[in-house]
C-alpha positions, 0 to 999 in steps of 0.5 A, a space after each residue: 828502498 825501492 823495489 826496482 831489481 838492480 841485479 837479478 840472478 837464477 839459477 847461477 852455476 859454475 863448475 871447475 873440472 870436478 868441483 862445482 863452486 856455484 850450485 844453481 844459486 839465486 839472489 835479488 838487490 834492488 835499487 838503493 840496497 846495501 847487500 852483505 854478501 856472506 859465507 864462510 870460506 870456499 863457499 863461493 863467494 869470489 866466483 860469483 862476483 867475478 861472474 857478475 863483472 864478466 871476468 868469468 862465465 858461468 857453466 850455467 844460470 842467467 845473470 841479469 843486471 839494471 833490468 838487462 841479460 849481462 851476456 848481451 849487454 856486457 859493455 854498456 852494464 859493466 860502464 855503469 859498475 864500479 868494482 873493488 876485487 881483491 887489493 887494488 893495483 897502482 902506479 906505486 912511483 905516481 901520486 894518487 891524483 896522477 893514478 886517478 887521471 891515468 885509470 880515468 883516461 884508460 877506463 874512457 871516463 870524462 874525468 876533470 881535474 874537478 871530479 878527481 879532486 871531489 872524489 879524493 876529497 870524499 874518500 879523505 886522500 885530498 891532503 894526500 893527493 900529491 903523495 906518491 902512492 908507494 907512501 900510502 898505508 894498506 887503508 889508504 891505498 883501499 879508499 884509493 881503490 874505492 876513489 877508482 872505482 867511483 871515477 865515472 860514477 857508477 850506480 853499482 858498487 862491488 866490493 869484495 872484502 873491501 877492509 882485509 887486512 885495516 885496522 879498526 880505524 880504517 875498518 870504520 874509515 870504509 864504513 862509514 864511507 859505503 854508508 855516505 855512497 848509499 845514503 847520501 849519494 843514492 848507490 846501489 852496494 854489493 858487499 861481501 866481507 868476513 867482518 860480520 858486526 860490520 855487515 850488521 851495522 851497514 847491510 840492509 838486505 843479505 844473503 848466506 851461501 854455503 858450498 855454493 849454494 843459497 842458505 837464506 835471503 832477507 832484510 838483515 833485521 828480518 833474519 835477526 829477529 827469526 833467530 833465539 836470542 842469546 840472554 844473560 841474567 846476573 843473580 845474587 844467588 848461583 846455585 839456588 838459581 841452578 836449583 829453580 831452572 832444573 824445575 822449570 821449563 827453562 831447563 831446556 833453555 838453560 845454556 850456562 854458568 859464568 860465575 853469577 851470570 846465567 846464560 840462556 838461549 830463547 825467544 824474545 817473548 820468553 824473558 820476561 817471564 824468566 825474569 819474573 820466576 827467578 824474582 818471585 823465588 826470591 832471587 835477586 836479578 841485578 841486570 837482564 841482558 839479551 843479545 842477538 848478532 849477526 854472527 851467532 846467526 851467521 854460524 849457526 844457520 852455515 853449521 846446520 847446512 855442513 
């Protein structure tokens, strides 16, 4: 990853009559990153993508984007941007090859037969070019949407819950697809979703707001492993196990029975003398298994900041 900024917000601020949506909000990607963009629901999440595309102007705060004030450069920025906002819209009665042709000639872009026909193929709508668009299923009319806004081969990508409404296939359809921009195509990705397993898997930097508001920023993996984790130790002996935690320092720990699964929340390091306890009381442990995700983060890192 490099270490050059791509986007470079301070202090964003956007009020509506009398609700401030954005709160004086700060955020770093730099060139290379896929970004997870997260918050729950109202947090304002859609108001600040559309301040970064310049649909919407903030009350407040700078917005710098490939080194440059959006404000002044507003043009030159947003011809070096591809975006997904919402659900695409398409010439429904037209096939996905003609809707590319058209949108590449509206948006300015020199857009050869070629190009078209390289970027159907790597959204995997190439067997589908011909179809009229009205045919395409909800996945399918998202990866043209992806397909448009990767038609003048942008540096930067946004998109914004860009698997709403896909089935686990499609969902891994467009996954796999953001990790072949960034990888393999060298793409910047901003990403914001709801889906937080995939923000996990394919996010290598992020950030959490809340009312608006940053909550936290860093390298996905760097947040993770700050946080306890989650452990399940499955025992021949329930009760007794009960008995010799109520007597330990692990009672405070303790978070829990499932029938002989006992469930505890902990720091790494604090494992394996738990194990050792048990075992040395004459416990049996069958199977040690410690979780960490990006949602149990996620909700208790939003819960504390309500």
């Amino acid at each position: 990853m490099s270490d050059e900024r791509i986007i470079e917000v301070r202090g964003l601020t956007k009020r509506f009559k009398g609700l401030t949506a954005v709160d004086n909000l700060d955020l770093n990607v730099n060139r290379g990153d896929v970004f997870g963009f997260l918050g729950p629901n109202g947090a304002g999440k859609s108001t600040t993508i559309r301040m970064l595309l310049s649909l919407i102007k903030p009350t407040d705060g700078a917005i710098n984007i490939f080194g440059k004030p959006l404000k002044k450069n507003r043009i030159e920025i947003l011809g070096r941007i591809g975006a997904i906002v919402e659900k695409p819209d398409f010439y429904l009665y037209l096939s996905a090859y003609k809707n590319l042709e058209i949108l590449g000639r509206i948006s300015g872009a020199d857009v050869s037969k070629k190009k078209i026909f390289e970027i159907l193929e790597l959204v995997g709508l190439q067997k589908r070019h011909r179809s009229k668009v009205k045919t395409y299923s909800h996945g399918m009319k998202q990866r043209l949407g992806l397909a448009q806004a990767l038609l003048h081969d942008p540096e930067l990508i946004i998109l914004d819950e860009p698997t709403t409404g896909l089935d686990p296939q499609g969902i891994k359809e467009i996954r796999n697809l953001i990790i072949h921009l960034s990888k393999d195509l060298g793409k910047t990705i901003f990403l914001s979703s709801h889906i937080l397993k995939e923000v996990e898997i394919i996010a290598s930097r992020m950030i959490i707001i809340n009312q608006g508001k940053t909550i936290v920023e860093g390298t996905v993996e760097e947040l993770l492993n700050s946080q306890m984790m989650r452990v399940y130790v499955d025992v021949d002996d329930v009760e007794r196990s009960k008995e010799l935690i109520s007597l330990s320092g692990f009672d405070k720990k303790f978070d829990g029975i499932n029938k002989k699964t006992l469930s505890f929340e902990m720091e790494n390091d604090q494992i394996a003398e738990l194990n050792r306890y048990l075992v040395e009381n004459g416990i049996n442990v069958s199977a040690v298994i410690p979780t960490r995700s990006l949602e149990d983060y996620f909700l208790k890192i939003t819960e504390n900041n309500e």
